[in-house]
Phi, psi and omega in degrees: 000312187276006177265298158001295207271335170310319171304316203289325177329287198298307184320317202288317200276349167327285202291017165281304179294315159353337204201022193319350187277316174311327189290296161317315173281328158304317174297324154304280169307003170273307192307336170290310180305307191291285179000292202288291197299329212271336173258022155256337182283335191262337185296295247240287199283353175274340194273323192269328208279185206230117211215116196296129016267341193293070202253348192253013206286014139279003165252020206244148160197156211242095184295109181219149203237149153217161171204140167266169162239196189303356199235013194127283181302160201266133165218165211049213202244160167268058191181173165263184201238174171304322198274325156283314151335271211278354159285325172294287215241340164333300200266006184292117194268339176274008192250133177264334175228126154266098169223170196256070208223155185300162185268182181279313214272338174290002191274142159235192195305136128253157180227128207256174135178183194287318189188144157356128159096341180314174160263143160316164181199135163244134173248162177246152182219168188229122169258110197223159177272189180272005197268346178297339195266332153321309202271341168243099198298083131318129172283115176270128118328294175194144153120207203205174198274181177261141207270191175288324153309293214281014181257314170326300170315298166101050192263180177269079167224137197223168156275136176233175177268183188288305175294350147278322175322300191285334166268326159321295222242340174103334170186181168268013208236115124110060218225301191304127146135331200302183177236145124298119173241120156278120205036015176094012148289124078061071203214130187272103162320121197235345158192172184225144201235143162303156185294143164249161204281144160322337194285331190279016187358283175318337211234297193304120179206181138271326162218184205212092150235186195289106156356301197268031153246156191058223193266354157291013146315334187262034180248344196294335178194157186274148204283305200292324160227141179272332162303336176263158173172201199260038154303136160251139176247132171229123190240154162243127180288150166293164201273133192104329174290143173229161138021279182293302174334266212299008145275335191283337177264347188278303184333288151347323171285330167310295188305299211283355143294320209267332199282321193274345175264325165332313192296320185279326162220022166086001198235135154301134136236204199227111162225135184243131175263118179227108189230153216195148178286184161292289181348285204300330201299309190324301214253120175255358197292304199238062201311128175255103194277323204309323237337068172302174167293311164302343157275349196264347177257301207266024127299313194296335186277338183270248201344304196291328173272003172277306149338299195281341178282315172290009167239011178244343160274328143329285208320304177307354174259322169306295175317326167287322183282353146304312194292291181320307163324308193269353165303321163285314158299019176297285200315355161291289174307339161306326223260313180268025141250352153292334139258041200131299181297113180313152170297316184306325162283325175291342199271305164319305172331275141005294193279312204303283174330298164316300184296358174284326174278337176302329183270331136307014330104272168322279185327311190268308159330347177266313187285351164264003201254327198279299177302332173292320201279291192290320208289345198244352171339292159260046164261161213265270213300340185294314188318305187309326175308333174223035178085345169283138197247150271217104172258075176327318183294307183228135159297131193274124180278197186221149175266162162284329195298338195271018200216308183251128137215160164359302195296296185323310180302297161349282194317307216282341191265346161302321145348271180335270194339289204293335176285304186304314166335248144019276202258016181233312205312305202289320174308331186285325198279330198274279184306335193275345194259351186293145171259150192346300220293329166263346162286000198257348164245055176259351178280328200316000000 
């Protein structure tokens, strides 16, 4: 078998060199085509895949509550409050992480540096509980997350990444104990975690401190419901719990709010728990509530069919330079079904031999998708694709995990099959049906 495929090898890069401008131009046009489909895949895996830190998004999903009242109108925060945590969501038996953290609108502008008179650095900061380094696989460098205590407490102590560190202090080492000032307050550095790429929204800051310092306090609940405030909850499911589970146990807490705010102030109201996986967060093309599997695939059909487009007009050209190829090889393939060979073996050859270019072809479409993919980084319409606004200052990095894994590959070598597919099969099958007596006088 492996002598086979050492034979089938040698053959394949023979007629490569054998026709080399065919050879090139086939290689080419593959590689733009794979390129083209491989940057919607890596686009569609960075928003979706399970990507450090964010290693748990097929199992993560994201809570967020409104309420009306009898006439209507929206009251409180579009989140929960500390008193709906611990009442809620605490207790949840399908929940494996339960966390808490101020929403985005509540983040504001900051400006860092080591001590007075220093140069400035603007930073993004998260305000989260402690259950964030749960709910997220951080990479510690050194120190440790800031505890439950020290969230109670409102004490200043945040985590920072590696890469503000090394622009603050100059390096990551003997760093952890150190003061940080923010807006020129004073805040004790308790770890330092590797940096996550911007893109990474949900997970991604420069620091990291306790919800309950500075001003977000007056964001935690609402004077009028108590259940409501600026929390945003994000849980990870236990592995077997789906979706449906954990609306059907959050229900029994809903009703059993509302019969008690009823009691209270005398008033209906309408509270919608509205929660959703990543995906539904993500993939938007067909908004959904159910969020079944089936909704989470017929989102998935607009990319997979934008993909097969950008890979079936290639094709079609590609095929006319098959359609040529083989035109020239008729009187071969004559000579070697005048002794014997079948057509399906030669028609396998054939698709084989094309997938040796095709796969060359790929490997360098794939390496273009990536300089395209790094090259677009920081423009402002790429950024909006993951939420992100368009930053002059720091630069958005890229992770490897977020270019390479298992799936990616698969999806680039399924590329492949279906482009060679595509551009060989008909054209081959179409030379291969001439009977001997004309292909062997196609020279003549």
């Amino acid at each position: 078998m492996l002598s086979k495929l050492i034979l089938f090898i040698r053959h394949a890069f023979a007629l490569i060199r054998e026709d080399k401008l065919f050879s090139a131009i086939y290689i080419a046009g593959t590689a733009v085509a794979i390129a083209s489909a491989m940057v919607v895949a890596l686009v569609l895996h960075i928003r979706i895949g399970n990507i450090y830190p964010e290693e748990n998004r097929d199992r993560t999903v994201y809570v967020r509550s409104y309420f009306k009242d009898d006439e209507g109108k929206f009251v409180g925060y579009p989140g929960y409050s500390p008193l709906a945590v611990e009442e809620m969501f605490s207790r949840l038996q399908c929940a494996e992480v339960v966390s808490a953290n101020m929403a985005d609108e509540y983040v504001y502008n900051f400006m860092a540096c080591a001590e007075m008179g220093r140069q400035e650095v603007p930073v993004t900061i998260k305000f989260t509980d402690t259950n964030f380094y749960r709910l997220y696989d951080f990479r510690f460098v050194d120190g440790r997350p800031y505890t439950d205590d020290n969230v109670q407490h409102a004490d200043k102590c945040i985590v920072i990444t590696d890469a503000l560190a090394r622009k603050v202090f100059g390096s990551t080492e003997q760093v952890v104990g150190r003061q940080l000032l923010l807006n020129y307050l004073p805040y004790r550095i308790v770890g330092i975690v590797r940096e996550v790429s911007p893109l990474m929204r949900n997970s991604s800051a420069d620091v990291y401190l306790p919800y309950t310092v500075g001003d977000s306090r007056a964001h935690w609940q609402s004077e009028e419901v108590s259940y409501a405030g600026g929390l945003e909850v994000t849980i990870v499911l236990k592995k077997g719990c789906t979706f449906q589970m954990l609306k059907d146990e959050l229900e029994p807490y809903r009703l059993k709010y509302l019969s008690m705010l009823k009691q209270a102030t005398g008033k209906e109201y309408e509270f919608l728990i509205d929660a959703g996986p990543h995906w539904a967060k993500t993939l938007n093309f067909d908004p959904s509530y159910d969020n079944t599997t089936a909704d989470m695939l017929r989102n998935l059909q607009y990319p997979a069919l934008l993909m097969l487009l950008l890979l079936l007009l290639p094709a079609i050209n590609l095929s006319g330079l098959v359609s040529n190829r083989m035109e020239s090889r008729i009187a071969e393939m004559g000579i070697r079904k005048a002794f014997g060979a079948k057509r399906r073996w030669l028609l396998r050859e054939v698709i084989r031999e094309n997938l040796v270019l095709t796969l060359l072809g790929g490997v360098v479409g794939y390496l273009l998708s990536w300089l395209f993919i790094s090259a677009m980084r920081g423009n402002p319409m790429f950024l909006t694709m993951f939420g992100r606004d368009y930053d002059p200052v720091n630069s958005v990095t890229l992770q490897l995990d977020m270019f390479f894994t298992p799936t990616l590959f698969l999806i680039a070598f399924a590329c492949c099959a279906v482009l060679n597919l595509m551009a060989a099969l008909i054209p081959a099958w179409s030379s291969l049906r001439k009977p001997i007596v004309e292909s062997l006088n196609q020279k003549r």
